[in-house]
N, C-alpha and C positions, 0 to 999 in steps of 0.2 A: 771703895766699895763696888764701883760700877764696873774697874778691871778684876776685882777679884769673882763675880758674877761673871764675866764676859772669860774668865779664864776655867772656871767649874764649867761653865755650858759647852766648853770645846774639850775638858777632856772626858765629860759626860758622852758629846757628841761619838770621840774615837774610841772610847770603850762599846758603844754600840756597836760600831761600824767593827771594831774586831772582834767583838764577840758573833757579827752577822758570819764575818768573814769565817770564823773558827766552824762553827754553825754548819757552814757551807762544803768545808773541808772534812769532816766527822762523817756525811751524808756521803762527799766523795768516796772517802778512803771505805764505807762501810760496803759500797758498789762493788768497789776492787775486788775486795776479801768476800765479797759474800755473805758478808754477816754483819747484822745488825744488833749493836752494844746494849746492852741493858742500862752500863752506867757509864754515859757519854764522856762522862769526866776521865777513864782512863785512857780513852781514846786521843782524847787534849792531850793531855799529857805525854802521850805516847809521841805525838806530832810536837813538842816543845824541846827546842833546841837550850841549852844552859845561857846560849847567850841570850835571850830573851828576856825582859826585866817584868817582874812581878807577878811571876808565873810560874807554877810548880813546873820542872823541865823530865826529861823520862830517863833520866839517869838511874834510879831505884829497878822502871820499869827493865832496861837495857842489860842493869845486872842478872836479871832472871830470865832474861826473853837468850841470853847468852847461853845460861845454860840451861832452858828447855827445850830449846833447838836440837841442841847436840843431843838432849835426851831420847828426842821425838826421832830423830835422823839414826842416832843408834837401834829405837826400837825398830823402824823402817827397816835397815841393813839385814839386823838381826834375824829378819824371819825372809827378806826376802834372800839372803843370802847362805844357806844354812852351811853349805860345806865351807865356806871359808876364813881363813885363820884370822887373830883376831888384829895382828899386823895388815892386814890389807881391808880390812875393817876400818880402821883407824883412819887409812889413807882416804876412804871415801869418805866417811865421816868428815874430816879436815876440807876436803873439794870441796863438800856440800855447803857449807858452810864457813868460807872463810870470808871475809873481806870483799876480797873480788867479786865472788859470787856474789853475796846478797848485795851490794852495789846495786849490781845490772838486774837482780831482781826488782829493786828498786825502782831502775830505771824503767825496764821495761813492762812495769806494771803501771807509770806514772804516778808515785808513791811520790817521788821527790818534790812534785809539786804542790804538796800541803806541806812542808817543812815550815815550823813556824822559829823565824830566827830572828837577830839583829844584827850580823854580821857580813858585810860586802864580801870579804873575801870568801865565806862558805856558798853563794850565786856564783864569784867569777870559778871557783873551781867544781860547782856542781854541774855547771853550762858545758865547758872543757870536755868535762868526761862524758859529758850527755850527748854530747857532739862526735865523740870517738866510739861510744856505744852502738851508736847510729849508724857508723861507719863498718862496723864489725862484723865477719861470721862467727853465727853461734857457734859452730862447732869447733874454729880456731879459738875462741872463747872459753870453750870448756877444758879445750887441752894446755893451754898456754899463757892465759892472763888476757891485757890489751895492752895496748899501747899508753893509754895514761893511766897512772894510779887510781884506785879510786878512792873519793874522799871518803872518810871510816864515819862521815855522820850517814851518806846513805845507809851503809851497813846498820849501823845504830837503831836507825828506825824501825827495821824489818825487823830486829830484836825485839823491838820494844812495842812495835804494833800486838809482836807474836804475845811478849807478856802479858799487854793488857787482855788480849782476845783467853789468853788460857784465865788470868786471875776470873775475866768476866765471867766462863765456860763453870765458872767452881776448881777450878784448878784438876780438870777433866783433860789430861795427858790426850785421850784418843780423840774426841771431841776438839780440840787444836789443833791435832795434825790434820785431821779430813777437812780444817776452816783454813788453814795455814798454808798447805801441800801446795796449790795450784800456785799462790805467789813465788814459792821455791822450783816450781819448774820451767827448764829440767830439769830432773835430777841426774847429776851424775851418777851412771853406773859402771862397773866392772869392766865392761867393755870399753868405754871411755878410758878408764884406765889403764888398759893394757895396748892400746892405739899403740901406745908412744910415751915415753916418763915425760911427764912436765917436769919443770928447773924446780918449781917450789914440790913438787913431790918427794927430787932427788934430794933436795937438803933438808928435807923432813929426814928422809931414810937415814942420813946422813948425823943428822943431829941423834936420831935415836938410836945409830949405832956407838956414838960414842956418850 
């Protein structure tokens, strides 16, 4: 009886202490972005990694934050690009929004450090890259990748921050971008693009030729 008490009051104990901690992260990330959640819970979520036990994770969120990105990065394109074709549309589309890029938006917004996980190896490989991040110019960044991969749960987040902030918004498309925009910058534009082909540009081209 006396350890079964003495084992409720410690996990009583670490569920406060995570829920302070969670608490603390929601207050962060809403600093970053600028905006303040109506309902805190998507925002949990939106910061909960799969590995995480007993916790809704932002996997649903990540689905739609995937593709309101693109939606919101198209509408961007679309007007501020009007003369051009809808092939090199695509291409910035893809820049803006791949992997790499929201990474380092990741990073460089200090997003990565509310990730809420149970997994070692997703710290030793977010450290890696946060360190090669740190290392980099933006502008060989924007043309060319970096030097380490980067792990696809930063990417993830910035998805999924985005869905909750648009589901929260009432699923208000323009209302996300103007909340969203600043964590995505820069953005790549046109001119970035025609610098110089990046490797993952050319086998975009490359794939959508054949």
């Amino acid at each position: 009886l006396l350890f079964s008490a003495y084992f409720n009051l410690r996990i009583s104990h670490t569920t406060r202490k995570e829920k302070m901690k969670m608490e603390a992260s929601v207050s962060a990330v809403e600093k970053i972005i600028g905006y303040t959640f109506q309902n805190k819970k998507l925002l949990e979520q939106a910061l909960t990694h799969t590995s995480y036990p007993e916790a809704v994770s932002y996997e649903r969120l990540e689905f739609v934050g995937d593709a309101v990105l693109g939606l919101a990065i198209n509408n961007h394109l679309f007007l501020a690009y009007s003369s051009v074709d809808p092939g090199t549309l695509s291409l910035l589309r893809a820049a803006n929004i791949s992997t790499e890029k929201l990474a380092r938006a990741a990073v460089r917004n200090g997003l990565h450090r509310y990730v809420r996980h149970n997994t070692f190896s997703i710290v030793d490989a977010i450290n890696e890259f946060v360190e090669a991040v740190d290392c980099e110019d933006d502008c060989v960044v924007v043309k060319y990748g970096g030097s380490v991969k980067a792990p696809k749960i930063l990417a993830d987040i910035v998805e999924s921050i985005a869905a909750a902030v648009y589901v929260d918004v009432g699923f208000d498309l323009k209302k996300l971008w103007v909340i969203i925009r600043g964590v995505l910058e820069p953005i790549v534009t046109l001119q970035d693009l025609e610098q110089k082909p990046q490797p993952v540009t050319m086998l975009y081209e490359i794939c959508q030729k054949n």
